[in-house]
C-alpha positions as CSV (number, residue, x, y, z in Angstrom):
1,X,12.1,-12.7,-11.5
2,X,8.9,-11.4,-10.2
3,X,8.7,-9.5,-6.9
4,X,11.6,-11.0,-4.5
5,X,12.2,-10.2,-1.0
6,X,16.2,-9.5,0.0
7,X,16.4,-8.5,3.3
8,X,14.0,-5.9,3.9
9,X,14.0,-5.0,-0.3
10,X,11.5,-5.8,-2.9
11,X,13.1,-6.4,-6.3
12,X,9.8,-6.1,-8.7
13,X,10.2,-6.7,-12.1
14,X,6.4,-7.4,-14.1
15,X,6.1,-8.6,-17.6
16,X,2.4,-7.4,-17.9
17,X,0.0,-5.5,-16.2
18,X,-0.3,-6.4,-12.9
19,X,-3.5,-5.4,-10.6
20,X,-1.3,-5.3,-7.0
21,X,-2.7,-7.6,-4.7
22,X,-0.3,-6.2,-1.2
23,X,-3.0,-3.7,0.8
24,X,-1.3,-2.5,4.1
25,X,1.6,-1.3,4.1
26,X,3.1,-2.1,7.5
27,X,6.1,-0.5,7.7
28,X,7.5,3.2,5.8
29,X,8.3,2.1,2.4
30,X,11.3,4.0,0.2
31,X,10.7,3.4,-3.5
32,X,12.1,4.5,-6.9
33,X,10.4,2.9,-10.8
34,X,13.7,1.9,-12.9
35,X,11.7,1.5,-16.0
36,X,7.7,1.3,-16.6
37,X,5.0,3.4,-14.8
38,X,3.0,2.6,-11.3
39,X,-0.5,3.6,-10.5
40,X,-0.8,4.0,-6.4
41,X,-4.3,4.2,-4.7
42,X,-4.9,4.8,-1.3
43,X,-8.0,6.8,0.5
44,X,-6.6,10.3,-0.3
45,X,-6.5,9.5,-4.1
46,X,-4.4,8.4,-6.9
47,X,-0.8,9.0,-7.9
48,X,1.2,8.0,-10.8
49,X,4.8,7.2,-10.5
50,X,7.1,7.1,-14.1
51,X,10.2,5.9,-14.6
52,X,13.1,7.9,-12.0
53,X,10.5,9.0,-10.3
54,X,11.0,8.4,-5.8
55,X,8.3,8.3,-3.2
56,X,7.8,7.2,0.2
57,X,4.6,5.4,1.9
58,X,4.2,5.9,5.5
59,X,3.6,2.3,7.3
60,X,-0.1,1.6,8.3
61,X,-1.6,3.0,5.0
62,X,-3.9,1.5,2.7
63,X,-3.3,1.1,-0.9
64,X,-3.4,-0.8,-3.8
65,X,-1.0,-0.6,-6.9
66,X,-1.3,-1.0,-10.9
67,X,2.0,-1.7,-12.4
68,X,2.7,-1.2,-16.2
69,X,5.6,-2.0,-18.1
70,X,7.1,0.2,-20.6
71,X,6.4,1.2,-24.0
72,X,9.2,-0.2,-25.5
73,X,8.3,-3.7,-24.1
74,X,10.8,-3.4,-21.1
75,X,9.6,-4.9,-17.6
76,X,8.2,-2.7,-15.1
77,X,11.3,-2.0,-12.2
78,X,11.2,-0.9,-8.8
79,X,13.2,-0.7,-6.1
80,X,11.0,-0.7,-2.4
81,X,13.4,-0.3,1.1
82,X,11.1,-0.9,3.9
83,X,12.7,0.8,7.2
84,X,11.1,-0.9,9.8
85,X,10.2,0.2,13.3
86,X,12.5,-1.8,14.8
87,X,15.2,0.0,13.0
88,X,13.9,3.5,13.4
89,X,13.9,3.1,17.1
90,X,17.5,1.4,17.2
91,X,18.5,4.6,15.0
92,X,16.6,7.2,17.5
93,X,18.2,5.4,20.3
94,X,21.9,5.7,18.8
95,X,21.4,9.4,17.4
96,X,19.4,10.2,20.3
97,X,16.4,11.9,18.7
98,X,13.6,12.6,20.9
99,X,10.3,11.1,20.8
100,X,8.1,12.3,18.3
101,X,4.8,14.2,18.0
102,X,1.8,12.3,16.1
103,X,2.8,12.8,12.5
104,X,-1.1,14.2,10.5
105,X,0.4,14.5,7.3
106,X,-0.1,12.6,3.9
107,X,0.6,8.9,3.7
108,X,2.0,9.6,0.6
109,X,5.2,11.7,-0.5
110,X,6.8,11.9,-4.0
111,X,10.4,12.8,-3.4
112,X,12.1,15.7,-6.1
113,X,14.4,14.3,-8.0
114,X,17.6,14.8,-5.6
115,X,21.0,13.9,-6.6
116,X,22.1,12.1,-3.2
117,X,18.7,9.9,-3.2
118,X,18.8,9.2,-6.9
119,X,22.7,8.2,-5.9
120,X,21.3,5.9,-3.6
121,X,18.8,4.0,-5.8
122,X,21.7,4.1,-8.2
123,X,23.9,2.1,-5.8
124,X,21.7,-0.6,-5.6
125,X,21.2,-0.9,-9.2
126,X,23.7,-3.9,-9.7
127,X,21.6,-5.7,-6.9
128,X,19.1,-5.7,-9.0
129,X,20.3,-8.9,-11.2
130,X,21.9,-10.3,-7.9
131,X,19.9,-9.9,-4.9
132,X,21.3,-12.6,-3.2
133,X,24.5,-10.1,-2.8
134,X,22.2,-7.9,-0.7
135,X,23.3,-9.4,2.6
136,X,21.9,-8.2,6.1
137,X,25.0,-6.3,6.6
138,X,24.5,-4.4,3.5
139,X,21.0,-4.1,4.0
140,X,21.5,-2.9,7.4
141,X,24.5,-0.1,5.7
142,X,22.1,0.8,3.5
143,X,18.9,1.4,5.6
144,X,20.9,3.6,8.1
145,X,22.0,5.7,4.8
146,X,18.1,5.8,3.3
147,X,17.1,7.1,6.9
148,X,20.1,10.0,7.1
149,X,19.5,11.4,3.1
150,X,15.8,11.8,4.2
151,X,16.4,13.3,7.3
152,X,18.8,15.9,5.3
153,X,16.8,16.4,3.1
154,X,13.2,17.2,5.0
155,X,13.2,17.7,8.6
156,X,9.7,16.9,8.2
157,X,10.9,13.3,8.0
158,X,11.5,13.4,11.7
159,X,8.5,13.4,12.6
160,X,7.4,10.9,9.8
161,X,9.9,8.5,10.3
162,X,10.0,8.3,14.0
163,X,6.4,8.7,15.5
164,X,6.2,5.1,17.1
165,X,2.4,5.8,18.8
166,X,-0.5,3.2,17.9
167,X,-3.4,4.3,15.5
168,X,-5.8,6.0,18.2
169,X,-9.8,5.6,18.5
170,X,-10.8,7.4,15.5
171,X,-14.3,8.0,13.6
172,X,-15.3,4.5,12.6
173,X,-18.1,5.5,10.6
174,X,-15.8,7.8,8.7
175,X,-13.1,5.2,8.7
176,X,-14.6,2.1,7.2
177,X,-17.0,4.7,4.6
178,X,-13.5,5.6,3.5
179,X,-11.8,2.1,3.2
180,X,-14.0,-0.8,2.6
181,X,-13.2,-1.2,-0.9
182,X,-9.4,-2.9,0.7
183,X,-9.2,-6.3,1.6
184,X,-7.5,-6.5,4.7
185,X,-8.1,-8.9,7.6
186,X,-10.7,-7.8,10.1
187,X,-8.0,-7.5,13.0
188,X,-6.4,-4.7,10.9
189,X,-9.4,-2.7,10.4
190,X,-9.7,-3.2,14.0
191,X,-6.5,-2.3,15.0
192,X,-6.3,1.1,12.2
193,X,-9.5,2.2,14.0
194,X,-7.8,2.0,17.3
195,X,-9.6,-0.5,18.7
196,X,-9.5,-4.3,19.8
197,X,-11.7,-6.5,17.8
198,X,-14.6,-7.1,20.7
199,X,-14.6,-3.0,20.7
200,X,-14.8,-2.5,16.8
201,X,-17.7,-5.0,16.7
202,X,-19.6,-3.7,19.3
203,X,-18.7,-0.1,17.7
204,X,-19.4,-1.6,13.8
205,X,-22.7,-2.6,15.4
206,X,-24.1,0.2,16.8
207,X,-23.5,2.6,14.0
208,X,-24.2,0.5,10.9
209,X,-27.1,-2.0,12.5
210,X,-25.2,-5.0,11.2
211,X,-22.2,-7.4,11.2
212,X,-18.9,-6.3,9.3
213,X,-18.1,-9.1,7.8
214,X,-21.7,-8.9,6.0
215,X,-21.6,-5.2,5.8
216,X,-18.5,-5.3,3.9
217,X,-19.6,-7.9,1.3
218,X,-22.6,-6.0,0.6
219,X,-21.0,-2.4,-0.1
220,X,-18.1,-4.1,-2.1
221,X,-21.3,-5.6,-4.5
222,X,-22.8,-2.6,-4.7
223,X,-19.8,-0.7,-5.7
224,X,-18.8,-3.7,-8.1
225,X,-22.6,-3.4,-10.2
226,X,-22.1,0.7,-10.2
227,X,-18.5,0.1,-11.7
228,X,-20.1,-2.5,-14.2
229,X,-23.3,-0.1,-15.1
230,X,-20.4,3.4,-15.3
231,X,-17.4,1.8,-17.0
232,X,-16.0,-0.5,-19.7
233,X,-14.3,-2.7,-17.0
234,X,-15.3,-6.5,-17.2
235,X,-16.2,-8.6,-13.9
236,X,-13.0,-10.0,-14.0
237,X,-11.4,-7.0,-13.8
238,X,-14.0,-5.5,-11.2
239,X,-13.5,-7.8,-8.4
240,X,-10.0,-6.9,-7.7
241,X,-11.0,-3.0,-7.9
242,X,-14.0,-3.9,-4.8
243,X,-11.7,-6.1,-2.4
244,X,-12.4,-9.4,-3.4
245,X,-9.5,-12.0,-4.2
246,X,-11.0,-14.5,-6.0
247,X,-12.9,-14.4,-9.0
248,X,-15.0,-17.2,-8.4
249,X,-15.9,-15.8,-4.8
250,X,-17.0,-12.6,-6.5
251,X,-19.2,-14.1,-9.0
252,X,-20.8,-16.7,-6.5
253,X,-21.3,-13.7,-4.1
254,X,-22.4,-11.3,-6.6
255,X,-25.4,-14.1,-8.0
256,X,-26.3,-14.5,-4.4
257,X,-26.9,-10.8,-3.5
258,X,-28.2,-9.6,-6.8
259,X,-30.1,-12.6,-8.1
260,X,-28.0,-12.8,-11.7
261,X,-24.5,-12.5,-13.0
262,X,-22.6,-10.0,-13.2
263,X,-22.3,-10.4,-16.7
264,X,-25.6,-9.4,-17.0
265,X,-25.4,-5.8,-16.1
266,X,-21.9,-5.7,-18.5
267,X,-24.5,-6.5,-21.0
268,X,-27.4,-4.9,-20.4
């Protein structure tokens, strides 16, 4: 098994390294590593999850993942429980929590190693083998139990869990600066800056003097050659690392712009 959907669980279990390829996260996401260690990116920096260890990642965040199994040649593990908005406002609704202020905290929280959580992920341990056995009943038992342990535990989880507002108009300069290097559609950088797409074009326009679609491609090149020129990494591990998703894209592109192969630089 690979990564497998049950529900609104991810079952991952990796072999080998694995460069993630996922880059929005669109709804809160509950996780726990059985066995191996995860690298996490996202704009505010790098975290890296062992084996036990719990985090959450609030929906509309920007990330990419490294996933490494462990020493001892056992698969990389991990439980993920998305909690989706849908459910969050069915919960507010039944519990009757009132509406939330704009959450400005991290997108990322690493959760301390509490008894009732870790029971949790432990519960769900034997669905690991049998996932079919996670049925939308369960799933829905199970949810409703994620969402109460968190709110026990951190009342700061109110306000993460349960602000429902839409990204607002933000600093687009600041913005895409921040998170070209993830390969996302257009819409969604649209849509994370707060705007529609005719808005964030104009916008885009005005403040870098060119298209984003071309704007994008050129600062992903340019921070591919610096990675090529600074570290040991190869172009085929590069183009993942600059938001391209094919190899043979990247290299094409990266000839174009440039006027020789990436190999070149790794060489020169």
């Amino acid at each position: 098994m690979a990564d497998q959907f049950q529900e609104n669980m991810l079952f991952s279990c990796v072999h080998e390294q694995h460069f993630g390829t996922e880059q929005l996260v669109v709804h809160h996401a509950l996780s726990i590593v059985i066995s191996g260690t995860m690298e996490i990116f996202t704009p505010e920096g790098s975290r890296f999850f062992e084996a036990g260890k719990m985090g959450i990642m609030r929906k509309n965040t920007l990330l990419k993942t490294r996933k490494h199994p462990a020493p001892d040649g056992r698969p990389f593990k991990s439980f993920t429980i998305f909690l989706t908005e849908a459910f969050l406002q069915q919960f507010a609704l039944q519990n009757t929590i009132p509406v939330q202020e704009r959450f400005m905290g991290n997108s990322l929280y690493e959760i301390p190693d509490e008894s009732f959580i870790n029971g949790f992920f432990q519960s769900l341990l034997p669905y690991f083998d049998k996932p079919d056995f996670f049925t939308s009943k369960i799933a829905a038992l199970k949810t409703e139990e994620a969402v109460e342990l968190l709110l026990r535990l951190d009342q700061t989880f109110y306000c993460f869990l349960f602000d429902f507002s839409e990204p607002y108009k933000i600093d687009l300069e600041a913005f895409m600066l921040k998170n070209y290097l993830f390969n996302i559609p257009m819409a969604e950088f649209a849509r994370l800056s707060g705007r529609s797409m005719s808005t964030f074009k104009r916008d885009f326009s005005k403040i870098f003097n060119e298209t984003p679609e071309r704007w994008l491609k050129q600062q992903r090149l340019n921070e591919a050659k610096k990675l090529l020129q600074t570290t040991k990494l190869r172009p085929s591990d590069v183009y993942l690392h600059v938001g391209f998703e094919n190899f043979s894209h990247f290299s094409n592109a990266f000839k174009n712009y440039f006027g020789y192969n990436a190999s070149t630089v790794l060489n020169s």
